[in-house]
C-alpha positions in Angstrom: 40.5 17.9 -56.7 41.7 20.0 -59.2 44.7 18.3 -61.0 44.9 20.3 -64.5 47.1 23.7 -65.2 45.5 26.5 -65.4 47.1 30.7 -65.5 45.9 33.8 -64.6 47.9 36.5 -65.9 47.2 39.8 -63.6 47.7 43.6 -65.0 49.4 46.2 -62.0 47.6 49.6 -61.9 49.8 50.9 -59.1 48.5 49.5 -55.8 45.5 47.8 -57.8 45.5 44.4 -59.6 42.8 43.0 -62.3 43.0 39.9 -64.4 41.3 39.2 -68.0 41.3 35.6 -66.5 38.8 36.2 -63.7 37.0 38.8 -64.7 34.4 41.6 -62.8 37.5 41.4 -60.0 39.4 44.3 -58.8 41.9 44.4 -55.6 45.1 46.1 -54.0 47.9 44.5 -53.5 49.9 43.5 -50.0 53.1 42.5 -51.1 55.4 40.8 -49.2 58.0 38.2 -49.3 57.4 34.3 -49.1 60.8 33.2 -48.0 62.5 34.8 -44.9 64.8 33.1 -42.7 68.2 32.4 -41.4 70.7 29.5 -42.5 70.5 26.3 -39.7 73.7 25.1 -38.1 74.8 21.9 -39.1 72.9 20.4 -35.6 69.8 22.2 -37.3 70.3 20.4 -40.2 71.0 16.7 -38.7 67.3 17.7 -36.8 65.6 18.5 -39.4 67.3 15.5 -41.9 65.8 13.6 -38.5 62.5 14.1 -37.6 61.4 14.2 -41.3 63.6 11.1 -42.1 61.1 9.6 -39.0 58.1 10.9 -40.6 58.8 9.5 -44.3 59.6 6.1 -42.5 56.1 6.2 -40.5 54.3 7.3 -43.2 56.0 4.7 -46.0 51.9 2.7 -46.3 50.4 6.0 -47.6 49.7 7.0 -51.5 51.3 10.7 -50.5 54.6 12.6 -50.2 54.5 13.6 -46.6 58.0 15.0 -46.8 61.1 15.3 -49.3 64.2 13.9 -48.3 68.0 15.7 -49.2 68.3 15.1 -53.3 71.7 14.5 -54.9 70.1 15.0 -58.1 70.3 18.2 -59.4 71.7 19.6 -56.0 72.0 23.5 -56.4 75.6 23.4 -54.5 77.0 27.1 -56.1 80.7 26.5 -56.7 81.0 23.2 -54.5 82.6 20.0 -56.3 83.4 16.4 -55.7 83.1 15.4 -52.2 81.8 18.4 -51.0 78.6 18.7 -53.6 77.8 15.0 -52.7 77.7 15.9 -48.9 75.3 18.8 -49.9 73.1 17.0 -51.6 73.0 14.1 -48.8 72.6 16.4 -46.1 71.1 19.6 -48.1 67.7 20.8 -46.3 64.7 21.1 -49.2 63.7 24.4 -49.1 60.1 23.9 -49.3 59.0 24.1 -46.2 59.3 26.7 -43.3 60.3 25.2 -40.2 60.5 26.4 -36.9 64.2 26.7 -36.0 64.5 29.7 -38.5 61.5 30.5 -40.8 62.0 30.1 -44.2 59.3 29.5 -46.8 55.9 30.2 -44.5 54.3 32.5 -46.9 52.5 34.6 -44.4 50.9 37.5 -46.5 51.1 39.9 -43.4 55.0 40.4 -44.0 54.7 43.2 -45.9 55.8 47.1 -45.6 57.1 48.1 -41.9 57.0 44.5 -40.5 59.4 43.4 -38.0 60.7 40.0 -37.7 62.9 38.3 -34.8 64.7 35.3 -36.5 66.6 32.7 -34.7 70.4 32.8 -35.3 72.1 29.6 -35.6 75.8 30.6 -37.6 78.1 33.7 -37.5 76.8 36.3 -39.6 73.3 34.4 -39.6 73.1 34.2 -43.6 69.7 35.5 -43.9 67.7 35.0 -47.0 64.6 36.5 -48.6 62.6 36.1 -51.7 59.6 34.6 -53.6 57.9 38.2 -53.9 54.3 38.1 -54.1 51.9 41.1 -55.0 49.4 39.8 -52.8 48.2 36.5 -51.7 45.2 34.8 -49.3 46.0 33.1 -46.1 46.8 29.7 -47.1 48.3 30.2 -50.7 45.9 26.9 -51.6 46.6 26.3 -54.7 50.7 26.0 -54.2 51.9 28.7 -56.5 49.0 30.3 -56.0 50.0 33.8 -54.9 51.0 36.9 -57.6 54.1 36.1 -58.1 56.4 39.4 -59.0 60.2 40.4 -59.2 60.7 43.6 -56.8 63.5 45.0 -54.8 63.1 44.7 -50.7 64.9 47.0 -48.7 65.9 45.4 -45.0 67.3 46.8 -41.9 68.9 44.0 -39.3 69.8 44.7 -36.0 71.4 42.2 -33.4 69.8 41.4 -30.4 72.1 39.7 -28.2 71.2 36.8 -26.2 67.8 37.4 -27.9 66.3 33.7 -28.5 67.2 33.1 -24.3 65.5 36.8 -23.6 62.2 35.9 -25.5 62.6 32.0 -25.5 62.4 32.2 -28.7 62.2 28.5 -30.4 60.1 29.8 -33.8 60.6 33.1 -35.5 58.2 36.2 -34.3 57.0 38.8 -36.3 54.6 42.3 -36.0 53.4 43.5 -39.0 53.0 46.4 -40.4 50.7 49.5 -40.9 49.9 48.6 -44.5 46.9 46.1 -45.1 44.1 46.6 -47.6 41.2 47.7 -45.3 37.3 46.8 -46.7 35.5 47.8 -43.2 33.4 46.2 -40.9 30.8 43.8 -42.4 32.2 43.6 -45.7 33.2 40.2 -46.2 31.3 36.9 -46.4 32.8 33.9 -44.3 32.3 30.3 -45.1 32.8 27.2 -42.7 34.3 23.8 -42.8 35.1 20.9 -40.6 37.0 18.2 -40.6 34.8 16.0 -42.4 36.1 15.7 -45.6 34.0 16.1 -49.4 33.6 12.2 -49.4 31.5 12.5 -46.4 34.5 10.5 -43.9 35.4 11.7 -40.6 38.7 13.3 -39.7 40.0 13.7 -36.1 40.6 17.7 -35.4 42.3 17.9 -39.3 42.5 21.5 -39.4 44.2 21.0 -42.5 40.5 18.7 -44.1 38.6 22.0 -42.5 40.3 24.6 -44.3 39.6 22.3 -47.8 36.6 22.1 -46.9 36.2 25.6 -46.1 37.4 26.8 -49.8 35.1 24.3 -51.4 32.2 26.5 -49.7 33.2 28.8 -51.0 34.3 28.0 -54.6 31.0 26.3 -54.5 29.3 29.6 -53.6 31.3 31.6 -56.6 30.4 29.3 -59.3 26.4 30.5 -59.3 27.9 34.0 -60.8 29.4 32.0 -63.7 33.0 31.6 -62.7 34.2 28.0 -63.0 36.0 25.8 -60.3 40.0 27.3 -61.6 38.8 30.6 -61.5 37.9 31.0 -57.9 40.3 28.2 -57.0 43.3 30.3 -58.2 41.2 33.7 -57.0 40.8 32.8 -53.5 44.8 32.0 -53.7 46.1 35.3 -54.4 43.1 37.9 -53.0 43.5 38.9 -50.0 41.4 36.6 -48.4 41.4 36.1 -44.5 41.4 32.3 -43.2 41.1 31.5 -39.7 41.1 29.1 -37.2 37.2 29.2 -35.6 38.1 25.9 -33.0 40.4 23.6 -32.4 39.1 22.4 -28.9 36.0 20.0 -29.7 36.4 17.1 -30.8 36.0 15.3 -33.8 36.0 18.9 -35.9 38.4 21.6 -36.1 36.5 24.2 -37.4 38.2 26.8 -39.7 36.7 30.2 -42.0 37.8 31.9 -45.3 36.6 35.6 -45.1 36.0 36.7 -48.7 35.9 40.5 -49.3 32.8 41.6 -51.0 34.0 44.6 -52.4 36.9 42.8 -55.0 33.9 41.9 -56.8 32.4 44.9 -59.3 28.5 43.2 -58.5 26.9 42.6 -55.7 27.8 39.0 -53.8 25.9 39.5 -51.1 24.0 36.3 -49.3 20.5 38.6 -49.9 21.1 39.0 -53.6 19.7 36.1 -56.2 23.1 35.2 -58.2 23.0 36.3 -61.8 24.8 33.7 -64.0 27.5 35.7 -66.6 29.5 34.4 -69.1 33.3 35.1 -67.1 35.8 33.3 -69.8 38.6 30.9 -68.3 41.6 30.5 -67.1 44.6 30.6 -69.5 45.3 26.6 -69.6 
């Protein structure tokens, strides 16, 4: 839907952000870390290398990358040469996706300050990883690189918990979160709907995935009367800290889904019971 490049530089002001991209926008920050998971076994690997082998072959008659294979090309494979870089780069995991056997890239914005998080362990010493910072981002990071993306120092404490993934039966990572979220009270965001009916007017079958488009569309569609144009909100409603939620999953055809958008970001009043006033807001960086 929205295939050019487009920026929005964003200006710290300790716990607040603003951007002279999107103007009339004010919010703090939750920052957390994208990436967090534990290395996979080599059995882990062959699973993975699997089931998403499978899916690439099933999904061969579509126009879309459903999946990225192991790449010899360019394999990042640190001091590794001859035989051994060619084996990582034909069994090497991609890392963009989190997966279920130890985390990894899920980009939940709730990781932040004072989480906790149980990890699977699959290899002595467990090899954990972090990064990809972000400042703050919405649920759903829609636009791909769409958080505030920052460099920052994370301080971790790990503790063993033996026999742990039999004790809580434990086949995806768990996590609690922390006491630190940005807070904008009761009543004080708008939510917007979708379904899984798609903006061409075709039926999907319980596409949560469809819904949640949908639902941002409402939303961008919404933002645009103040002057704002489609990039704006679309990267916007990537890094605030917008709330998205699944409404139902149960009746069929539609999975319904919600965006939450907090009123008070804005310096002017949103509100459903106020007439829009066009302004002139600029653009994006392209």
């Amino acid at each position: 839907i929205y295939p050019n490049a487009a920026k929005a530089i964003w200006d710290f002001e300790g716990i607040f952000c603003s951007s002279r991209h999107i103007p009339h926008v004010r919010f703090p920050g939750l920052i957390h870390p994208g990436i967090l998971g534990c290395a996979p076994s080599a059995e882990v690997l062959e699973t993975w290398n699997k089931r998403e082998g499978e899916l690439i072959t099933e999904c061969a008659h579509m126009d879309r990358v459903v999946a990225l294979p192991p790449l010899l090309k360019s394999v990042h494979a640190g001091s590794a040469d001859g035989e051994l870089k060619e084996k990582i780069g034909n069994e090497g995991a991609r890392t963009i996706p989190g997966r279920p056997e130890h985390g990894g890239n899920c980009d939940i914005k709730n990781l932040s300050r004072g989480s906790k998080v149980y990890l699977p362990v699959h290899v002595k010493g467990a090899k954990f990883s972090v990064g990809d910072l972000h400042f703050s981002q919405g649920d759903g990071e829609i636009s791909f690189c769409g958080a505030i993306e920052m460099p920052g120092v994370i301080t971790l404490k790990f503790t063993v918990m033996k026999q742990g993934m039999a004790q809580l039966g434990m086949k995806s990572p768990i996590y609690v979160p922390g006491p630190v979220e940005p807070s904008f009270g009761p009543g004080r965001y708008i939510y917007f709907e979708g379904f899984s009916v798609d903006e061409h007017g075709k039926q999907h079958y319980m596409d949560a995935t469809v819904a949640y488009r949908q639902t941002t569309l409402r939303c961008i569609e919404y933002l645009k009367r103040y002057g704002y144009d489609d990039y704006q909100i679309y990267l916007l409603l990537s890094c605030a800290p917008v709330q998205g939620h699944f409404a139902g999953v149960v009746d069929i055809p539609n999975a319904c889904t919600t965006m939450g958008l907090p009123i008070d970001i804005f310096d002017f009043d949103i509100s459903p019971g106020t007439p829009a006033k066009k302004m002139d807001m600029g653009s994006c960086a392209k």
